[in-house]
N, C-alpha and C positions, 0 to 999 in steps of 0.2 A: 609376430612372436620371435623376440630373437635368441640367435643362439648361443652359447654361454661358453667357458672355456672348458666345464666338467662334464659337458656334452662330447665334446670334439676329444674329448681326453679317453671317454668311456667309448667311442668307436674305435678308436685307434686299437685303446685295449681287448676290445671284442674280435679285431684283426690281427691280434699278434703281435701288435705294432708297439716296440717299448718305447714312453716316452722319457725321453732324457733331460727334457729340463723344461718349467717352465716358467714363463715370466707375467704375473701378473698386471703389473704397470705398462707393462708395452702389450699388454693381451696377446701375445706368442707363445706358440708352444714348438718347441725342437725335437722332431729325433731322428734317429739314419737309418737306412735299409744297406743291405748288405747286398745284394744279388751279382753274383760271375764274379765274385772276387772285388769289387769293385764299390767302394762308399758311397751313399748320396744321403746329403747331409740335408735336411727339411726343411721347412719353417713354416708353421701352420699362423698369420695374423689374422685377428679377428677388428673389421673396422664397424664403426657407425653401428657399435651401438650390438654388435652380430648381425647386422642384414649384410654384411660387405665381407666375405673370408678371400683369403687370397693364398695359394700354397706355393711356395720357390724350391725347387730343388735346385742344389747345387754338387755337382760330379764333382768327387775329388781326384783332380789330376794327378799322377804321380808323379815326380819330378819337373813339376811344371816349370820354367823361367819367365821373365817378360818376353812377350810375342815379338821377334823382330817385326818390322811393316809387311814384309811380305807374306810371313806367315801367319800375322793376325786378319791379312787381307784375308787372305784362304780359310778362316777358323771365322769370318762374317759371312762368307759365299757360304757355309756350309750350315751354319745356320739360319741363315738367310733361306734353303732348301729346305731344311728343317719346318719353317714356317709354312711354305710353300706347299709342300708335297704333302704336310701331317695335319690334321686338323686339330689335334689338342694339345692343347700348350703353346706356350708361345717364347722362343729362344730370343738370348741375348746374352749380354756381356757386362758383368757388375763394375762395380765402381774399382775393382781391383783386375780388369778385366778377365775373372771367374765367368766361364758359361753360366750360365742359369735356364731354371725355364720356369716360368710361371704358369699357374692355374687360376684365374679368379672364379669366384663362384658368387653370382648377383642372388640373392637369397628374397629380395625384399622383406614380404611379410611373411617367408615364411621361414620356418625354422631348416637347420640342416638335415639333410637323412640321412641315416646310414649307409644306403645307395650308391650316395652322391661321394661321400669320403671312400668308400668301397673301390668308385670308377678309379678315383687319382690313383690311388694304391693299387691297384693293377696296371694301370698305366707305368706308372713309376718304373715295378718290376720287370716289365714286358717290353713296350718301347723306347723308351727314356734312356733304360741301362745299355739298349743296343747303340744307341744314339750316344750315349757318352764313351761307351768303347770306343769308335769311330772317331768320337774327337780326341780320346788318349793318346790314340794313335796317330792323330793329325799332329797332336800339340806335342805331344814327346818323340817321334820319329818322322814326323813329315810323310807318313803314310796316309793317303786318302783310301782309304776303306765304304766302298759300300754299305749303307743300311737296307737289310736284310731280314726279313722274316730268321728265325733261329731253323736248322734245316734239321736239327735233332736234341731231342729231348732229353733229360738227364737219366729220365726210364729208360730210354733207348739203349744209351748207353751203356749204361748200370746189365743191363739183361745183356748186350753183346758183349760185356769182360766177361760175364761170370756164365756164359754161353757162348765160346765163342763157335761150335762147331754146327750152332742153331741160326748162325745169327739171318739167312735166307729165311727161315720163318717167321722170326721176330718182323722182321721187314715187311713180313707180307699182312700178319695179325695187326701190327700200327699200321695198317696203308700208308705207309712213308713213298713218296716220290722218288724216281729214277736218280738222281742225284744225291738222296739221303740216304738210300740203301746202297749206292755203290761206296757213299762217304763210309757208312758204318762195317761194310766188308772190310775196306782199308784199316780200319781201326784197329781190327784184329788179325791184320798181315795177310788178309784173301784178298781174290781178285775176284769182282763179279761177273756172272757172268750174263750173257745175254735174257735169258730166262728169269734170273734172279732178280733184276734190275724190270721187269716187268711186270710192276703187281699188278697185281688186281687187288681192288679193296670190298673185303666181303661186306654181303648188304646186315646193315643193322635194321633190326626190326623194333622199333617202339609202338608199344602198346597202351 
């Protein structure tokens, strides 16, 4: 059963996801995510027929140049770890030496899921955009940055501005770790303190 392009078109739509362009003769479909400020620009191909989809992100650098040697070395070691350390997707360098990272999806006989376009798309949003911050900041200031779990939430934050004289409980209701709660004291000019910096995360009870 293969999969069609008004298939891949209608999950995207069911995700939020706008598509912005697409091309029937090359069976492509384009569109970008937005997440931390930061563009990734898509490419959803359909080979053989729909058993064959393959998805490329590509991070839009800002101010990118051509990579001197030394600096493109460092920007292959890092995706070269990329590969290494992460199990999905798989990093490299296009024809215009653009990061990328691909997704193939081997379908055979069967059709795509919702599922399956669901996983990239949270991938995308969650690891990917950490993972191209890290190289924005490789390729446009020679900073090697860490890829990092995110150590605070947009909720988090959002409730420490517009709380800031709570923010020790906020801390403690997200069970945020010793280093996310001392980050988000800082946020709002506190110092934490030993106490506060020691949650405990209450038990959730599912029934």
């Amino acid at each position: 059963m293969a999969t069609t392009i008004e298939q891949v078109c209608g999950y995207l739509n069911d995700l939020g996801v706008s598509v912005s362009e697409v091309d029937r003769d090359n069976e492509q479909i384009l569109f970008f995510l937005s997440p931390l400020n930061l563009s990734l620009r898509c490419y959803i191909n359909l080979r053989s027929e729909g058993k064959y989809i393959v998805v490329t992100c590509y991070p839009e650098i800002v101010n990118q140049a051509p990579l001197a040697p030394l600096r493109r070395e460092q920007v292959l070691e890092r995706l070269n770890a990329f590969n290494c350390d992460f199990i999905y997707g798989r990093w490299g360098l296009g024809d215009n030496e653009e990061p990328r990272v691909t997704f193939p999806l081997h379908l055979e006989d069967a059709a795509l899921t919702h599922r399956q376009i669901w996983s990239v798309i949270f991938i995308l949003k969650d690891l990917v955009i950490l993972q191209a911050q890290s190289l924005q900041l490789l390729i446009g200031a020679g900073i090697q940055a860490p890829v990092e779990e995110a150590l605070l939430s947009g909720i988090a934050i959002s409730a420490a501005l517009g709380h800031p004289s709570r923010v020790a409980e906020i801390a403690h209701v997200l069970c945020l770790q010793p280093a996310a709660a001392h980050a988000l004291h800082e946020l709002v000019g506190e110092t934490a303190t030993v106490q506060d910096e020691e949650v405990e995360c209450p038990r959730l009870l599912l029934n």
